[in-house]
Residue frames as qw, qx, qy, qz and C-alpha x, y, z in Angstrom:
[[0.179, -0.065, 0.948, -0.254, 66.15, 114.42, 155.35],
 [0.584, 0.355, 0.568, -0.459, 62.59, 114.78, 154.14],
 [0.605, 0.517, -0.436, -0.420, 63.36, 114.78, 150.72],
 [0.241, 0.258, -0.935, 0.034, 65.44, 111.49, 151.34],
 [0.336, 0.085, 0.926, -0.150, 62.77, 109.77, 153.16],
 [0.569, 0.586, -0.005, -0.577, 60.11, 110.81, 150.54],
 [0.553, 0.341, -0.686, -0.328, 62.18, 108.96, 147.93],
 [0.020, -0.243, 0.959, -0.143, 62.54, 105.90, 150.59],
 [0.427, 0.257, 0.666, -0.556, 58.77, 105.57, 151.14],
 [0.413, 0.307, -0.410, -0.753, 57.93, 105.75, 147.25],
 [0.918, 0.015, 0.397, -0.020, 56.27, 102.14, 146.62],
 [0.457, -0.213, 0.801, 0.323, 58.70, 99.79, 145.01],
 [0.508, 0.236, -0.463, -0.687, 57.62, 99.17, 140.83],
 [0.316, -0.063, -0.940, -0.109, 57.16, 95.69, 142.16],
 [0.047, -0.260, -0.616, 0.742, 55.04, 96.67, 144.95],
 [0.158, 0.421, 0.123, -0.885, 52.81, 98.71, 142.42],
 [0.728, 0.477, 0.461, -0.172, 51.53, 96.27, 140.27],
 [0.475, 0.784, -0.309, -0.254, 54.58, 97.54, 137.71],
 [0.693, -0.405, 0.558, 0.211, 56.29, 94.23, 137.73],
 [0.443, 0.742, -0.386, -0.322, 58.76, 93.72, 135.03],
 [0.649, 0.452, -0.607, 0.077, 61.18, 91.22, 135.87],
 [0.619, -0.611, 0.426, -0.251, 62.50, 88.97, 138.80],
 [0.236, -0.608, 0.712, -0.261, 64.59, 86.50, 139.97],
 [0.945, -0.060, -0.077, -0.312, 63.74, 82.55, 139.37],
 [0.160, 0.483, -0.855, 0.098, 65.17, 79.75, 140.87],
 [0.929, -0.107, 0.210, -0.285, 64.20, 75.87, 142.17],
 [0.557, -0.352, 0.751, -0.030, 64.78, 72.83, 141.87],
 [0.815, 0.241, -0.253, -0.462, 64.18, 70.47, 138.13],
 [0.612, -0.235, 0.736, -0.169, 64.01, 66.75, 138.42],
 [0.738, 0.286, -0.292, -0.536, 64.02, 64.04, 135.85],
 [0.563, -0.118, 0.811, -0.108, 63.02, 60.73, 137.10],
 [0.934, 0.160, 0.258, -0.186, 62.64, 57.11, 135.66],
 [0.783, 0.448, -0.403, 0.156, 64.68, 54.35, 133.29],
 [0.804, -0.259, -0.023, 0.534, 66.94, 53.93, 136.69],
 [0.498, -0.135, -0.156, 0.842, 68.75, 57.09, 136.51],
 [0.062, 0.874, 0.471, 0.104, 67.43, 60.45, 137.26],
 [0.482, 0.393, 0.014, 0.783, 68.64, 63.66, 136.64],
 [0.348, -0.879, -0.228, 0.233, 68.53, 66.63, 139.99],
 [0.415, 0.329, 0.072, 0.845, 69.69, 70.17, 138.97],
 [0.250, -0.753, -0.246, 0.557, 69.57, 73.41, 140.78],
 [0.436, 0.671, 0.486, 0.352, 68.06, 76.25, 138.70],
 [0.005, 0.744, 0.264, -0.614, 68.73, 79.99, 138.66],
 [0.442, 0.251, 0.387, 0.769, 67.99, 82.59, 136.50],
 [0.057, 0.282, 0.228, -0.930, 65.94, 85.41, 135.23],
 [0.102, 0.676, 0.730, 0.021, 61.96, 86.28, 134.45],
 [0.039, -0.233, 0.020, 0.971, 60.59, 89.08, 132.65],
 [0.442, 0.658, 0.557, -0.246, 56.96, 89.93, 131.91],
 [0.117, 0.143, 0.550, 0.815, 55.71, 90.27, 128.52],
 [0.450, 0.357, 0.167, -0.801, 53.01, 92.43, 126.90],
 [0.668, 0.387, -0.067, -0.632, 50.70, 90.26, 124.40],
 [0.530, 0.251, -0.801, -0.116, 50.40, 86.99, 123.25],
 [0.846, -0.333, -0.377, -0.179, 49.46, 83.79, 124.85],
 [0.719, -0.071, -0.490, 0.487, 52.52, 84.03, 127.05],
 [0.330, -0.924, -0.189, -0.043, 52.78, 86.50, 130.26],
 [0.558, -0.747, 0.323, 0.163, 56.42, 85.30, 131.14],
 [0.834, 0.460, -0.296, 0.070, 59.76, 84.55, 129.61],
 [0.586, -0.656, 0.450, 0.153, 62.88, 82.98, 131.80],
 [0.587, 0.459, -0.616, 0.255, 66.38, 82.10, 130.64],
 [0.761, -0.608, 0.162, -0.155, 67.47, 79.85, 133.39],
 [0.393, 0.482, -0.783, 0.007, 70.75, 77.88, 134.04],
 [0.942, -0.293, -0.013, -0.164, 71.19, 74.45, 135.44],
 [0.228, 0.656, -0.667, 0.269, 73.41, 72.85, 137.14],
 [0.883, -0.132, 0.142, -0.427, 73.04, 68.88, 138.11],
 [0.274, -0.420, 0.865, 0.033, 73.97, 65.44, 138.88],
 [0.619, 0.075, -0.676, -0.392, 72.97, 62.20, 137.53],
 [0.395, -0.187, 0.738, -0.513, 71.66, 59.64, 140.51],
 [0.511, -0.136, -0.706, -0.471, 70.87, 56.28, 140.39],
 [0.571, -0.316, 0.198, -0.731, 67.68, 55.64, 141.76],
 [0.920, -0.006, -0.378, 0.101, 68.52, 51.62, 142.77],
 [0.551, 0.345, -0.495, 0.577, 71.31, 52.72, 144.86],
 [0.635, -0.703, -0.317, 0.040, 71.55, 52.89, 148.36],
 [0.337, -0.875, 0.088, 0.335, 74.64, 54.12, 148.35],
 [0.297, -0.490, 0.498, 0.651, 77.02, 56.18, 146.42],
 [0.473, 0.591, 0.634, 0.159, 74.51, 56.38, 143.14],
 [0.305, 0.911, -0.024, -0.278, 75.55, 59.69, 142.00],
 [0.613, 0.039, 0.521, 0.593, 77.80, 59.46, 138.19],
 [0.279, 0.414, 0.431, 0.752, 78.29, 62.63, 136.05],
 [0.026, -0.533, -0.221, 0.816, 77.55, 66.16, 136.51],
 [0.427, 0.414, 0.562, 0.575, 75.75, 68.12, 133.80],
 [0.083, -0.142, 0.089, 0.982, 75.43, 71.87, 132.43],
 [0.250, 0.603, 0.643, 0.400, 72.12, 72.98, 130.64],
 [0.043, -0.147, 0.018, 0.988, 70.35, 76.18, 129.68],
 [0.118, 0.600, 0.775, -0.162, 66.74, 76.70, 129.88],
 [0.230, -0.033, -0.030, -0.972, 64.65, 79.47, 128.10],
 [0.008, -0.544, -0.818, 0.187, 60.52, 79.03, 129.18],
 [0.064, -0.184, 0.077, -0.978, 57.59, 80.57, 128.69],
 [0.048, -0.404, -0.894, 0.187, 54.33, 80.60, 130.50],
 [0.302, -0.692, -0.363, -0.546, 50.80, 81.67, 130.28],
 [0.332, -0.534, 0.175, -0.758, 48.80, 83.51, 132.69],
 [0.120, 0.038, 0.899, -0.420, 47.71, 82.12, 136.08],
 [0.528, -0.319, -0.673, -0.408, 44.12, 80.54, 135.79],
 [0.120, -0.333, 0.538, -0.765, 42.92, 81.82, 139.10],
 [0.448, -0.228, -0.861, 0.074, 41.66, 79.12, 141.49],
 [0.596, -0.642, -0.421, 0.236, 41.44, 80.60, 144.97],
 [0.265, 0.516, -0.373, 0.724, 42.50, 82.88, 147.07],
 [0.753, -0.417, -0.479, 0.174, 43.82, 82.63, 150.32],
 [0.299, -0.358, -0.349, 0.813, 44.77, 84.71, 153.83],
 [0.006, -0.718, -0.579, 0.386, 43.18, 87.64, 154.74],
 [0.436, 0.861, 0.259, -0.051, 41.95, 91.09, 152.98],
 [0.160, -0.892, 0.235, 0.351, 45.13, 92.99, 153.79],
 [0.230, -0.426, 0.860, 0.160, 47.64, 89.92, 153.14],
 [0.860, 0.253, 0.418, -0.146, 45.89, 87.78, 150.17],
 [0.284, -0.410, 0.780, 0.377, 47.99, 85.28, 148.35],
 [0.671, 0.405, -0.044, -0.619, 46.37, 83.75, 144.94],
 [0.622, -0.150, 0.755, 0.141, 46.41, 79.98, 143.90],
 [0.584, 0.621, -0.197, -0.484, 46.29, 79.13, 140.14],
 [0.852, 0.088, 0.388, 0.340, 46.83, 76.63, 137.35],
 [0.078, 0.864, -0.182, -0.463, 49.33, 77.73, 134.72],
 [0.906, 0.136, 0.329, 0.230, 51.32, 76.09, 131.73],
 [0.233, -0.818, 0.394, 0.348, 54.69, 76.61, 131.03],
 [0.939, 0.278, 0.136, 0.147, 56.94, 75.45, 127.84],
 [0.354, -0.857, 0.339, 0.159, 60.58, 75.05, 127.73],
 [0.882, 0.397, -0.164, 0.195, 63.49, 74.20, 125.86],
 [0.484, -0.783, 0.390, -0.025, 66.58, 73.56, 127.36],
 [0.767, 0.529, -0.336, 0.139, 70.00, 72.32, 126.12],
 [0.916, -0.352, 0.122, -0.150, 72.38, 70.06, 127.63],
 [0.624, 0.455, -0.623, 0.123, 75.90, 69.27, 128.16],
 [0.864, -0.419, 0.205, -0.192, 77.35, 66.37, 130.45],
 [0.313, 0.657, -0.683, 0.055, 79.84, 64.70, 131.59],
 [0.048, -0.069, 0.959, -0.272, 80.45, 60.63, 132.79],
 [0.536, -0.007, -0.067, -0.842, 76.72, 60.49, 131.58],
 [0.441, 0.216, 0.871, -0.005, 74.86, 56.74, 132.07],
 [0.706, 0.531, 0.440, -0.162, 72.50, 57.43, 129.39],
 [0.299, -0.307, 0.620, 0.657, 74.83, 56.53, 126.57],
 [0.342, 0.486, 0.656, 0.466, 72.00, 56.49, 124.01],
 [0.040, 0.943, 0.297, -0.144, 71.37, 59.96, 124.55],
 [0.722, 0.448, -0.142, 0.507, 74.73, 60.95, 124.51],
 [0.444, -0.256, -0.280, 0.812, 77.16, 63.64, 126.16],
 [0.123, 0.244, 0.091, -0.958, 75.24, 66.84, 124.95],
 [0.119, 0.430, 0.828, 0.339, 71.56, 66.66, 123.75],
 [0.322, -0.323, -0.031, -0.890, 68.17, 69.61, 123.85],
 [0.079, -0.403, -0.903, 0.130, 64.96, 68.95, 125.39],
 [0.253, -0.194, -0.267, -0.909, 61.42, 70.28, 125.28],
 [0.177, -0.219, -0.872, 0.400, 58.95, 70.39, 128.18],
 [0.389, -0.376, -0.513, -0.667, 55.61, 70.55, 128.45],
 [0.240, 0.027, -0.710, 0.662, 54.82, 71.66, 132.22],
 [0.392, -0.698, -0.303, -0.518, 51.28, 72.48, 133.97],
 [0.383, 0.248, -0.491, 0.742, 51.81, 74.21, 137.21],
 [0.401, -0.836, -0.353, 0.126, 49.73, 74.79, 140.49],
 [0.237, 0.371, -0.268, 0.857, 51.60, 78.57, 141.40],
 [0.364, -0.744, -0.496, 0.260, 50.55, 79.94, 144.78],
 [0.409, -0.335, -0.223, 0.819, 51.43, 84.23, 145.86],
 [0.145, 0.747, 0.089, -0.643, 51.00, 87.38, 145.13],
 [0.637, 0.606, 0.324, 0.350, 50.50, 87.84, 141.19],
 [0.187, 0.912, -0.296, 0.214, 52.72, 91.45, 141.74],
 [0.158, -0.731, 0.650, -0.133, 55.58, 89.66, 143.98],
 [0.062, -0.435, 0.897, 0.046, 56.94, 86.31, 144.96],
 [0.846, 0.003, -0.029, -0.532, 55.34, 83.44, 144.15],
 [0.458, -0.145, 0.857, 0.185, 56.18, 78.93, 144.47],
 [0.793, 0.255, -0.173, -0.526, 55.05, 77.25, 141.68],
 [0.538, -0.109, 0.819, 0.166, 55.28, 72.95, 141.44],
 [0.581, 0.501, -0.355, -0.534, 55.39, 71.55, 137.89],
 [0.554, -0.286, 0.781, 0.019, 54.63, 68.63, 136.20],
 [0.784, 0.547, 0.149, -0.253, 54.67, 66.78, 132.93],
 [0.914, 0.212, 0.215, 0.271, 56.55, 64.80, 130.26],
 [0.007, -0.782, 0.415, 0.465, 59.94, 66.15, 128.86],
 [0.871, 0.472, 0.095, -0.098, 61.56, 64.89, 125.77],
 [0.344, -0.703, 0.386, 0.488, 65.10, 64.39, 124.92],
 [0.556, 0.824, -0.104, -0.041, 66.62, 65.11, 121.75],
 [0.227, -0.787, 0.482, 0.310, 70.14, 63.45, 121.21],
 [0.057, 0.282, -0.862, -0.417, 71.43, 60.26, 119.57],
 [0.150, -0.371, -0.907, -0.132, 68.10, 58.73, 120.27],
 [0.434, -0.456, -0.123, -0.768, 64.71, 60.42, 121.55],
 [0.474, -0.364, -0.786, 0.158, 63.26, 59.57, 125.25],
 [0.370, -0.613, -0.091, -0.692, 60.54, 60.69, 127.00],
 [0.478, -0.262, -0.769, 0.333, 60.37, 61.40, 131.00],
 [0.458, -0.746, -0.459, 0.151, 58.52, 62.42, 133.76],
 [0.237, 0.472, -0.198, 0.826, 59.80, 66.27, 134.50],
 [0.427, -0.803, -0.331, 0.254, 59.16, 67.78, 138.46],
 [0.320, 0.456, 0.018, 0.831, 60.06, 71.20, 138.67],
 [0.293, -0.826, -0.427, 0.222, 59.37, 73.26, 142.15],
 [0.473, 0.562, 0.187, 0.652, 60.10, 76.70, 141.51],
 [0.347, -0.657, -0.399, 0.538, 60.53, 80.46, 143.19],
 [0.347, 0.589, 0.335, 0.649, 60.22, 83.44, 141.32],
 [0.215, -0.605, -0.353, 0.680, 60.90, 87.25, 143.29],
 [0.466, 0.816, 0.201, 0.277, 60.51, 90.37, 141.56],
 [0.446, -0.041, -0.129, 0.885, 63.51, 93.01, 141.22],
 [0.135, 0.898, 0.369, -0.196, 62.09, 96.43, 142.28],
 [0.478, 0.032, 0.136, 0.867, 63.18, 98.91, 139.98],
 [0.282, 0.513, 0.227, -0.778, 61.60, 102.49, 139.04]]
């Protein structure tokens, strides 16, 4: 029994400042032109060594199309994508709550490319499948070894039969997996 709680009490690799990888999910938004696009994100995050980037996520999406004039019954078309991102370090602002329990605010910028099928789409000049490439600065708030929110904002591009640029919102959640 003391061997077994010995292993149970070990700290966690996430717990030890050895984070590797975790869990991401949220929410990504693209508003304006009368229809906007709300998708529910999950995937996975894995710290890198070197280079300008710290993180890299593959994410999926899954999302509707919604028009923003409607009062009622504005959703038309569902769509698929796939999201890979990476982001720099946090740019430490603040920190907040007390010595034991302190949580760390930061700016941070994130780029992403992310590819796109749909279906019943309104934006017929884009088309039924197209990419896109986002440019995201990010207020993140938590622990820099464990969970953290982060809101994003900033322009996305699409890439299909035509090019158009919009407003991206992106509120995020990121856990870590503890492994040894």
């Amino acid at each position: 029994m003391l061997a077994a709680l010995a292993g149970l009490s070990t700290p966690l690799a996430a717990q030890s400042g050895g984070k590797t990888g975790g869990l991401t999910g949220g929410l990504a938004f693209t508003v304006g032109g009368g229809w906007q696009v709300q998708a529910l994100e999950f995937g996975y995050a894995r710290v890198v060594r070197g280079g300008p980037f710290t993180v890299v996520a593959l994410t999926g999406r899954l999302g509707e199309f919604s028009d923003q004039g409607a009062i009622y019954a504005g959703t038309r078309g569902v769509l698929f994508g796939a999201s890979l991102s990476a982001r720099t370090p946090m740019a430490h602002l603040a920190d907040v709550g007390s010595e034991t329990s302190t949580a760390r605010v930061g700016l941070d910028l994130t780029l992403e490319g992310t590819g796109y099928l749909a279906g019943n789409t309104p934006l017929a000049d884009v088309g039924s499948h197209w990419g896109a490439a986002s440019f995201l600065p990010g207020l993140r708030y938590g622990d820099p070894n464990g969970s953290q929110f982060a809101l994003l904002f900033g322009p996305t591009v699409f890439f299909g039969q035509v090019t158009v640029v919009r407003p991206f919102l992106g509120i995020r959640f990121e856990a870590p997996l503890a492994r040894r």
